[in-house]
C-alpha angles and dihedrals in degrees: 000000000000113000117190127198133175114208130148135245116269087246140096084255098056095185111191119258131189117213115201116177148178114245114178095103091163085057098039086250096292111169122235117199088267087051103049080045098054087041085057100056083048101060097038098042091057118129090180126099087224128051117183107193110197147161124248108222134006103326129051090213137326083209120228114021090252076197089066088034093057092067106053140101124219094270086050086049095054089047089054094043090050092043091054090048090053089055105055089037088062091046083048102041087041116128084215120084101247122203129183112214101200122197116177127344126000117193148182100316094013098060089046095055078057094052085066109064138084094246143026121200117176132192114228093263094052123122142181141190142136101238087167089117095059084072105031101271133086129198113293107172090095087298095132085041099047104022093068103035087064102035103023136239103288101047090041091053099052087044095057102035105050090031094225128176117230138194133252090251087052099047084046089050086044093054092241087125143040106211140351110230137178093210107024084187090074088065093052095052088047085046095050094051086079137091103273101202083060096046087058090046092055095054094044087060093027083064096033101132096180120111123294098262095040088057103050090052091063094034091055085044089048090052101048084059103061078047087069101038109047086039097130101045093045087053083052093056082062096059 
């Protein structure tokens, strides 16, 4: 259900990489409890600087298993809810630069797992959307806290209330993505080459939601400490 995988990047620097995908093609990669739990140990449990978090077969993932879904109660339903927001606080609050490479549909919880990472990188026949609503749900694995911070009210809002699939232009032009890319893996190579003890920094006070001043003390602090410790290679730069 989640395969992982360490391998390096095809450089001098071969920095490690840790591959965790989805890999329930026959279900379009929905996650079932055991799954988010076993996705969680996988992401905390990461050594590597880099984490890629895709999807095996023609979908990245369908979200939560409506099959599971279908049997609980409400207690049941606030178990799954909290386990799927565990989940994507882990991928967020990760040391490691996390990047979903996303190849065909991402959907609900599955979009919402995205969301949650650092970084989201999309081949030309993606697409994404929360169609929870068109069946009485919405997405409930931090989906209404993360969906509109990075792509705003408005846009959040028509997304989850008419449960629309987009494109992977639109969700460039939205803001959903970084980047469409025909080997996502070519943007994790250019990613990873990198410091990636810089690369953590940057998404820490990328993220920051404190307030402004508050920022821009850590971020000064932050950034006196790559100075030293990148002291030596930035000399070199000089020479």
């Amino acid at each position: 259900m989640i395969d992982v995988e360490r391998t390096v990047t095809p450089d001098e620097a071969e920095t490690p990489i840790r591959r965790i995908a989805f890999d329930r093609p026959a279900a379009r990669n929905a996650l079932t409890p055991s799954g988010l739990e076993t996705l969680f140990d996988a992401v905390v449990d990461a050594d590597e600087p880099v984490i890629v978090l895709e999807g095996r077969g023609d979908a990245f993932c369908a979200g939560a298993d409506l099959d599971v879904v279908s049997r609980l109660d409400r207690d049941g339903g606030r178990e799954l809810a909290e386990l799927g927001q565990r989940v994507a606080r882990a991928i967020e609050a990760c040391e490691a630069t996390v990047v979903a490479a996303i190849d065909g549909p991402a959907m609900g919880g599955g979009l919402e797992l995205a969301l949650a990472c650092d970084l989201r990188v999309a081949t030309p026949r993606s697409t994404f959307g929360e169609p929870g609503v068109t069946f009485g749900l919405f997405g409930a694995w931090g989906g209404t806290v993360r969906l509109p911070r990075i792509v705003g009210e408005g846009p959040a809002l028509d997304l989850a209330l008419t449960g629309r699939t987009i494109d992977a232009e639109t969700a460039l032009e939205m803001g959903l993505i970084g980047r469409i890319a025909t080997e996502p893996d070519e943007v994790v190579a250019e990613l990873a080459a990198n410091p990636p003890e810089t690369l953590s920094v940057l998404c820490e006070r990328i993220r920051d939601g404190d307030d402004a001043a508050s920022q821009e003390e850590r971020e000064a602090e932050a950034f006196a400490d790559l100075v030293e410790t990148h002291r030596e290679a930035l000399r070199a730069l000089r020479e």
